[in-house]
N, C-alpha and C positions, 0 to 999 in steps of 0.2 A: 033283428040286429042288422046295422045297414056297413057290407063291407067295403073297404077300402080296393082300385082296383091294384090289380099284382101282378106280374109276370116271374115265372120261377123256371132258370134251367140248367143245365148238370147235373149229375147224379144225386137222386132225392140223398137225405143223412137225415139224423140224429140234432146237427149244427148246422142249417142254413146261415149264409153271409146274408144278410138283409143290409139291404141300399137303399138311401133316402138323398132325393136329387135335389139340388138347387133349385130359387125362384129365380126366373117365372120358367120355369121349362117343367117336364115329366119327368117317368121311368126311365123313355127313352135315352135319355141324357146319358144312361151307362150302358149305353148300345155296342160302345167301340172297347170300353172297361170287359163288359162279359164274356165279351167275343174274344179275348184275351186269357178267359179264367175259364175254360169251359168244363178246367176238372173239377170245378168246385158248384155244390148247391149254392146258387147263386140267388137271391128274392128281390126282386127291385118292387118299391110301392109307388102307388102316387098320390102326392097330397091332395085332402080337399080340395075338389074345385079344379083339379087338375087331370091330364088324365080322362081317364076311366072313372074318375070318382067322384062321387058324390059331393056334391057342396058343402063348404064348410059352415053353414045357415042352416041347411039341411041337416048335419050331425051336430050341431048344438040342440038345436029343436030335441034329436031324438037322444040328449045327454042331460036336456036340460039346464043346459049352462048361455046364459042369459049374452052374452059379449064375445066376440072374434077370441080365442084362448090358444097358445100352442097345446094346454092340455086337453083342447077338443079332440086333436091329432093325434096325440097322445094311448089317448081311449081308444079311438078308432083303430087304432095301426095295434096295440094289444087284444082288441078285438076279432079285427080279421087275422093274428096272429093265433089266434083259440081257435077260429073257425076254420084253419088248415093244419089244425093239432099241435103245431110249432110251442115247445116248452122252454126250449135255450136255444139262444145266437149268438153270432157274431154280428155287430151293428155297425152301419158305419155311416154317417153324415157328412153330403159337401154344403157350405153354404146355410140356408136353411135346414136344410137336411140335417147340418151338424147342431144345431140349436134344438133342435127336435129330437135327435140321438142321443144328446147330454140329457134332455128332459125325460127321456124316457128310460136313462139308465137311473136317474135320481129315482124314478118313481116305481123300476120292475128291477132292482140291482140284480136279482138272483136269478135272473134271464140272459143276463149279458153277461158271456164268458170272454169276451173281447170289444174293443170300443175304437173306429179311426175317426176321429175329427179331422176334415179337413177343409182347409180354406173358412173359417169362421169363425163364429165371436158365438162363448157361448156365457157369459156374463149378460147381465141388464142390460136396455137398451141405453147406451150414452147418449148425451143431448143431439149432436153432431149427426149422429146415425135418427133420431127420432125426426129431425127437421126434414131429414130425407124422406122419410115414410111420409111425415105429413103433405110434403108435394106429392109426392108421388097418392094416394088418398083424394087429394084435390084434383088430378087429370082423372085417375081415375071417375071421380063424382061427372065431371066434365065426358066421359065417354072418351077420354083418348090415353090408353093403358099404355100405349107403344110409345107414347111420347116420356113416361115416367121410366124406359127402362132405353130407349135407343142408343143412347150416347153408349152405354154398357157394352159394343162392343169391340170402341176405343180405350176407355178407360179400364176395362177391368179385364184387359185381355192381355199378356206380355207384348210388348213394340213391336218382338219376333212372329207374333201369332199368324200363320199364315189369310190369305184373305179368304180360302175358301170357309175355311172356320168361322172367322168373322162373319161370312153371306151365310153361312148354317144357322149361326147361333140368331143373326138376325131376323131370316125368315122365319125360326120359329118362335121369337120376341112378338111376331108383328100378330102370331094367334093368337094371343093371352085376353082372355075375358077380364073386363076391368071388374066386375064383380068378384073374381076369385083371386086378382093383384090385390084389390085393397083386404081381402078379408085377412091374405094373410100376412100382408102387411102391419096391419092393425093387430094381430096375433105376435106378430113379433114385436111389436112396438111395446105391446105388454106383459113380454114376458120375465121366469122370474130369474135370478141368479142362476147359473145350472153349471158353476164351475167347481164343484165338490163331486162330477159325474167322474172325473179322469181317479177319483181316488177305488175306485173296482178295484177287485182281487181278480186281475186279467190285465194281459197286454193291452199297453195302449198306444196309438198311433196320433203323434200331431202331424198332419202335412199341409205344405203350403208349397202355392208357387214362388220362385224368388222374387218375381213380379208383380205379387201380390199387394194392393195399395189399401186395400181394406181387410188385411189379416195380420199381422204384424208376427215378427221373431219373438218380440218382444212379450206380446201376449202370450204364447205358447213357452215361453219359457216362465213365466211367474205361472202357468198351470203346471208346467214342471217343478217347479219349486214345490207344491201340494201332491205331486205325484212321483217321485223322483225316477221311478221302474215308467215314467210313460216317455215315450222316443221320438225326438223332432227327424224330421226328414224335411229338406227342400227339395222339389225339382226346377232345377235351371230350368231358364227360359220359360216360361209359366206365370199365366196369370192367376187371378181368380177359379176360370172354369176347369181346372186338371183335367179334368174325366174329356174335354173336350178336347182340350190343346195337349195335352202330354198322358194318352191312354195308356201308352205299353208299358210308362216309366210312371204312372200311376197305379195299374194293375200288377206290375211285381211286389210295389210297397204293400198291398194288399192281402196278396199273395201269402208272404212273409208274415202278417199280423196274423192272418189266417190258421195258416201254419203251427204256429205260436202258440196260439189260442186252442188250436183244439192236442196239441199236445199235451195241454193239460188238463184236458177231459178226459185223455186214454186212461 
């Protein structure tokens, strides 16, 4: 069994928070989040292809599943979740991360004692969102992955974001293997419904930046409608990337769900 890679730190428990990072970046991505939380067991993973980890061509092959799947990810990340004995979490998804966290509470519900979606769409993929991937697919085919995400860190960062941020998020844009951008691209492009995840018997966390141009209030509140006990949260000035542009005012909302969640395990 081929695992996924992981960094874990704070006091081991019973409830690891496991964190699952936006594309195209890593674990890393909750470097300034952890560094924030260090009383809590903290698990950050990294996707296929990303990371520390093995390809997501690579964990098809050894799944047997024929196409780019978020449920390759899936498998894998309950897999090396077996393989460090972990039985219940707290999960939490920005981004991809949160598409993959919704999939994974559809599919392990009795694992996830808590749930934070944040900054993401965790519905099928809309037309609009699919034409994206398909460019982006196409530079990748073309050998140029940095050109399918550059602009990302005007557009998808609040106007406040400061620029050292932006020169952060962009150096580590400019590493991104176009074999592991489109794989999971194309994973997302096909993924399925996964907005009945916020319906858990566990707190749940919407957050989003107010600056957020590809998460909407809107959408988080018709997931509130299906969950009426899950809690939207904004953080001003915030884009897309929270964990990046607004760590400390991300990490207490965190914090908080944390909290929450394993209160009701005592």
């Amino acid at each position: 069994m081929t695992s996924l890679a992981w960094r874990r730190t704070g006091p081991h428990s019973d409830l690891p928070f496991v964190l699952l990072h936006a594309m195209p970046l890593d674990g890393s991505m909750w470097d300034s989040v952890r560094s924030e939380l260090a009383e809590i067991d903290v698990l950050t993973i990294d996707a296929p292809g990303f990371g520390g980890s093995p390809s997501g061509v690579e964990l098809q092959g050894e799944y047997g599943i024929a196409s780019a799947s978020v449920e390759v990810f899936v498998r894998a990340l309950k897999d090396t979740l077996d393989s460090i004995g972990i039985t219940r979490i707290v999960l939490g998804g920005l981004s991809m991360g949160g598409s993959v966290a919704a999939a994974f509470t559809l599919a392990y519900p009795g694992m996830v004692a808590g749930l934070a979606l944040m900054d993401t769409n965790i519905g099928a993929d809309v037309p609009a969102h699919r034409e994206i991937r398909l460019n982006a697919l196409r530079l990748c085919a073309e050998g140029r992955p940095y050109d399918a995400v550059k602009d990302w860190t005007t557009v998808m960062v609040s106007p406040s974001c400061p620029q050292e941020i932006r020169d952060s998020l962009d150096a580590r844009f400019r590493q991104i293997s176009a074999s592991s951008l489109a794989w999971v691209q194309e994973a997302l492009m096909n993924r399925a419904d996964a907005r009945d995840a916020v319906r858990i018997d566990g707190p749940v966390l919407l957050e989003r930046g107010s600056d957020d141009a590809t998460c909407s209030r809107e959408s988080f509140a018709e997931l509130q409608e299906r969950a009426p006990h899950a809690r939207i949260a904004e953080i001003p000035g915030a884009g897309h990337f929270t964990a990046d542009e607004k760590p400390t005012e991300l990490a207490a909302l965190l914090r908080g769900l944390y909290q929450e969640a394993s209160a009701t395990q005592a």
